[in-house]
C-alpha positions in Angstrom: 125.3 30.2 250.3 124.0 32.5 247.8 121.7 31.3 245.3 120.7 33.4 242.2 121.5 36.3 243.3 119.7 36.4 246.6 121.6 37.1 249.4 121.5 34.0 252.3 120.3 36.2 255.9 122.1 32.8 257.6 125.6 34.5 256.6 125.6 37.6 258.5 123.7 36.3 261.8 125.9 36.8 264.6 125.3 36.6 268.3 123.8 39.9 269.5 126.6 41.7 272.2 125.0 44.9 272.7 122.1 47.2 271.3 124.2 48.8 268.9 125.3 45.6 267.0 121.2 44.7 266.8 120.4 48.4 265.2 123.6 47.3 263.0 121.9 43.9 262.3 118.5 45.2 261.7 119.7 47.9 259.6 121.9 44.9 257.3 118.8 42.6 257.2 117.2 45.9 255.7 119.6 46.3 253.2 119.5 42.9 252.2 115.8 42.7 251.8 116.1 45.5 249.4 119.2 44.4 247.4 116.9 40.8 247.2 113.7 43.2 246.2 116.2 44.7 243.6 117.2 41.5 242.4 114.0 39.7 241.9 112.8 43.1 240.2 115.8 42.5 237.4 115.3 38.9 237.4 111.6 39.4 236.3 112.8 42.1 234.0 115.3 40.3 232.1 112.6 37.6 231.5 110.4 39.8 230.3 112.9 41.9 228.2 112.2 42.6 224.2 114.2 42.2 221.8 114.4 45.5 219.7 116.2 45.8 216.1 116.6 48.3 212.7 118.5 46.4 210.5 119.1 46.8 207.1 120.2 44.1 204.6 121.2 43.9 200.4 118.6 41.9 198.7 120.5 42.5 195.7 123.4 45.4 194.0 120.6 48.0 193.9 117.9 46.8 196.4 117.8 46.8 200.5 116.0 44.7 202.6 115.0 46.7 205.9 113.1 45.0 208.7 112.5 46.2 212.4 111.0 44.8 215.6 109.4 47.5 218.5 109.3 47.0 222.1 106.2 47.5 223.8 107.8 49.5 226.4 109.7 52.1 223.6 105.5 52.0 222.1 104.1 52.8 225.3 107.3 55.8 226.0 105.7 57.5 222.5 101.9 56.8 223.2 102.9 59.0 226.6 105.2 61.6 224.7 102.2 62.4 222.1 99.0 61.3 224.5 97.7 59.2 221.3 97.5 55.4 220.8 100.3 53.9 219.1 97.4 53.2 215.8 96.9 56.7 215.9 100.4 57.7 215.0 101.6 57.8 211.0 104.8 55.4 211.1 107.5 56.1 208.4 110.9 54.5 207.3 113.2 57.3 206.2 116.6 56.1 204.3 119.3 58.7 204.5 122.2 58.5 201.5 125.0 59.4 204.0 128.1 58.4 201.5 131.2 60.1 202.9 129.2 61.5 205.8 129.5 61.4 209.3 125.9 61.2 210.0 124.1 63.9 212.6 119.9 63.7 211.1 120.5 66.8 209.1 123.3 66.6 206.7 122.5 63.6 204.2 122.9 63.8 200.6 119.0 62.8 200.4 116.4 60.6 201.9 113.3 58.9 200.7 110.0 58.3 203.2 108.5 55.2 203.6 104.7 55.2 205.0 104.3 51.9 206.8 101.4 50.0 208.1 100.4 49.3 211.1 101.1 45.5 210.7 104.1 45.7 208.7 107.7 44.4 209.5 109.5 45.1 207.1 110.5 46.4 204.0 112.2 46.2 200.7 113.7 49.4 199.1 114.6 48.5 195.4 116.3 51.0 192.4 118.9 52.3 194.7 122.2 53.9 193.3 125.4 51.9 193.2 128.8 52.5 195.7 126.2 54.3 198.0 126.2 54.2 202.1 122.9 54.4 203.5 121.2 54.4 207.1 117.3 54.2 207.9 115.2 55.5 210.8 111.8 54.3 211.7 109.9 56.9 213.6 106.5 58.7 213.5 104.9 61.8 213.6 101.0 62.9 214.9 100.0 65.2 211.7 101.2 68.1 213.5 105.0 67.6 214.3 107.6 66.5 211.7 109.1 63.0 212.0 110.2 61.7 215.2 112.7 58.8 215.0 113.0 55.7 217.5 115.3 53.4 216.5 118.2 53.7 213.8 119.5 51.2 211.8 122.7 50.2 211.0 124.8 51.6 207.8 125.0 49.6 204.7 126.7 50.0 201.3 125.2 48.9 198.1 128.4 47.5 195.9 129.9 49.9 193.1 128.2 47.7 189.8 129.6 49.0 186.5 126.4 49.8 184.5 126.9 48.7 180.8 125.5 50.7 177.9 125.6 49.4 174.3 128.9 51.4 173.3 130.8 50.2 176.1 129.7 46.6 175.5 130.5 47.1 171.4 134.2 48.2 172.7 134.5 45.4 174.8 133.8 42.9 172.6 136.6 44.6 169.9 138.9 44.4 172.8 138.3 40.7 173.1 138.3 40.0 170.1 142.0 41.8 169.2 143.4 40.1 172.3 142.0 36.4 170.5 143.6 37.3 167.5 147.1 38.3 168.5 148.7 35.8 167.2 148.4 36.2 163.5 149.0 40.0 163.7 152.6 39.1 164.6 153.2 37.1 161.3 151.3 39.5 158.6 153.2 41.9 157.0 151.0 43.3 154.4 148.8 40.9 152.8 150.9 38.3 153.4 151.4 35.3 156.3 154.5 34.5 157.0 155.1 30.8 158.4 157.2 31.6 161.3 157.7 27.4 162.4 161.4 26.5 161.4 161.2 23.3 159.6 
């Protein structure tokens, strides 16, 4: 029976005919051992596995909440790419305003850069525009080379708010108040009210 994976040896014993069934054997008992190998390798992987995230969030109609996790292993990959200590590299958010875009790294409307420290997590990006899409990327860069992303986030819209001035507000309240008072507009003629209730 197999159990988790590993494959049972017991299941593909046979009696041994001939030599070239044993060389078949060995060679299968070979195989197996590795697939198992293979298998516990994975097994001890998955355990270990981290969890790795960009996301961004609305706080509120104009401010973003961004926060992100690392895995050691994507750490250790950029440590090797720029032969410097992960504490040695300048990290940086970068938000992209991608509205109507299909997103490639070079053609957003803007972007704003974000230094972030070392032991920071995460983020909040206030005063943004309304009805806009946007996308971060944390990366980092070694003083030398420009800004090297690692993980992307995923896209978020801030909602389309109707900002109010002091005009528009003055013309909405004369709006409500000449929908209030429709009712006497329809019996004035001149200066005078008409009672329009039949007696």
């Amino acid at each position: 029976m197999v159990d988790e994976g590993i494959i049972d040896r017991t299941l593909i014993e046979k009696p041994i005919k001939d030599h070239s069934s044993l060389i078949r054997e060995l060679r299968n008992k070979d195989i197996i051992d590795k697939i198992n190998r293979k298998v516990n390798d994975l097994s001890s992987i998955e355990q270990t596995a981290e969890h790795e995230v960009l996301n961004l969030m609305l706080q509120n109609e104009q401010t973003i909440y961004a926060y992100w996790e690392l895995t050691n292993l994507k750490k250790q990959i950029v440590e090797h790419h720029y032969s410097l200590p992960w504490n040695k590299l300048t990290k940086y958010l970068k938000l992209y305003d991608i509205t109507s875009l299909r997103f490639n790294t070079i053609n957003e409307h803007g972007s704003l850069t974000f230094p972030i420290q070392e032991e920071m997590t995460h983020l909040f990006i206030p005063k943004l525009d309304a009805n806009k899409m946007y996308i971060a990327e944390y990366g980092v860069s070694n003083g030398v080379d420009p800004f090297f992303p690692i993980i992307r986030s995923n896209q978020i819209e801030t909602p389309n708010v109707p900002t109010f001035n002091e005009a528009t507000y003055e013309k909405l309240l004369w709006e409500k108040r000449a929908e209030n008072n429709k009712d006497w507009k329809e019996n004035f003629s001149g200066y005078t009210v008409y009672d329009t209730k039949v007696k």
